[in-house]
C-alpha positions as CSV (number, residue, x, y, z in Angstrom):
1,X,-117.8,43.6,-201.6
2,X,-114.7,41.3,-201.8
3,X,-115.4,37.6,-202.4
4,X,-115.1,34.6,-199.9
5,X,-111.8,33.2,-202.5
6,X,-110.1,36.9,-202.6
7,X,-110.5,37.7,-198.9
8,X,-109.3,34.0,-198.5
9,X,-106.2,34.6,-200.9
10,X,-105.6,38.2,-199.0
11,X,-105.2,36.3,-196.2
12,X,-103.2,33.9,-197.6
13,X,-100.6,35.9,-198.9
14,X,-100.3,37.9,-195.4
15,X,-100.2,34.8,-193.8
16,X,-97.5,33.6,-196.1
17,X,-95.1,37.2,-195.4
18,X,-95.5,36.1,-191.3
19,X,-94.5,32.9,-191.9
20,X,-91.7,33.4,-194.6
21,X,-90.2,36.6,-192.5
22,X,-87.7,35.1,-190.8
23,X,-86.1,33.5,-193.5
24,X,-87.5,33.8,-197.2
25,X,-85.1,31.4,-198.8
26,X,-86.4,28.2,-196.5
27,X,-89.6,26.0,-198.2
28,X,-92.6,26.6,-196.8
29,X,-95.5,24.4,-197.3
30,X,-99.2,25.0,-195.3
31,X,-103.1,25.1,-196.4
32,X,-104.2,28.7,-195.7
33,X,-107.6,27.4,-196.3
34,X,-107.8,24.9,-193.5
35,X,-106.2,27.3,-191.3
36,X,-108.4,30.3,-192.0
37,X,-111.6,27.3,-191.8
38,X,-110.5,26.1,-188.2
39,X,-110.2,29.8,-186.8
40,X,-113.5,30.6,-188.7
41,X,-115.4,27.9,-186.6
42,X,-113.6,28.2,-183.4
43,X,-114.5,32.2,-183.6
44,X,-118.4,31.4,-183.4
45,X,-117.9,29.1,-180.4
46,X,-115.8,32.3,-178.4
47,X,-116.8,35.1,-176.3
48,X,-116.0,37.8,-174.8
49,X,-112.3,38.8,-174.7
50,X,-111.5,35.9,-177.0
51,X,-114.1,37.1,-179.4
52,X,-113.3,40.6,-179.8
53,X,-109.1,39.6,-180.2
54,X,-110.5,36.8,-183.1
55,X,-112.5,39.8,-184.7
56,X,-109.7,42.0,-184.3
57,X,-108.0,39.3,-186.7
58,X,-110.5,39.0,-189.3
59,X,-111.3,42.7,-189.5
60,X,-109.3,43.6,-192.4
61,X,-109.9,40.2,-194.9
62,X,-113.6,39.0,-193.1
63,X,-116.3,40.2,-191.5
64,X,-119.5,38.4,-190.0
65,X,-123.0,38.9,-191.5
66,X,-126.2,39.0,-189.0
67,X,-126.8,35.9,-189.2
68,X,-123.5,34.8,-188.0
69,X,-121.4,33.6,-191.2
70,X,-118.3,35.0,-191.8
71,X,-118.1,36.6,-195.7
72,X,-115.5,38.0,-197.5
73,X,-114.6,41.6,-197.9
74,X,-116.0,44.3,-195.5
75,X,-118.6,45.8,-194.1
């Protein structure tokens, strides 16, 4: 099992390649972790459709434990 700090670093690198893809020479500055935090906690507040596109997101770097925390790695 991947830890919480690699699957946050996996997602911030392909986070970074969205962001930089339309033109890599341009600064970019952002917080991956306070972006990957917020859509952590707004994913246990949704349901339904929204839930299942969040979890869709998170699939490949996160996945949620039964008690409802969202660890790094995969099932």
């Amino acid at each position: 099992m991947e830890s919480l700090s690699a699957a946050n670093t996996t997602f911030a690198l392909n986070l970074f390649k969205k962001l930089s893809a339309n033109d890599p020479t341009k600064n970019l500055v952002f917080s991956p972790l306070s972006i990957s935090s917020a859509m952590l906690m707004v994913s246990l507040g949704a349901k339904d459709n929204t839930e299942a596109q969040m979890s869709k997101v998170y699939k490949d770097t996160f996945y949620q434990n039964e008690k409802g925390g969202w660890l790094g790695g995969g099932p």
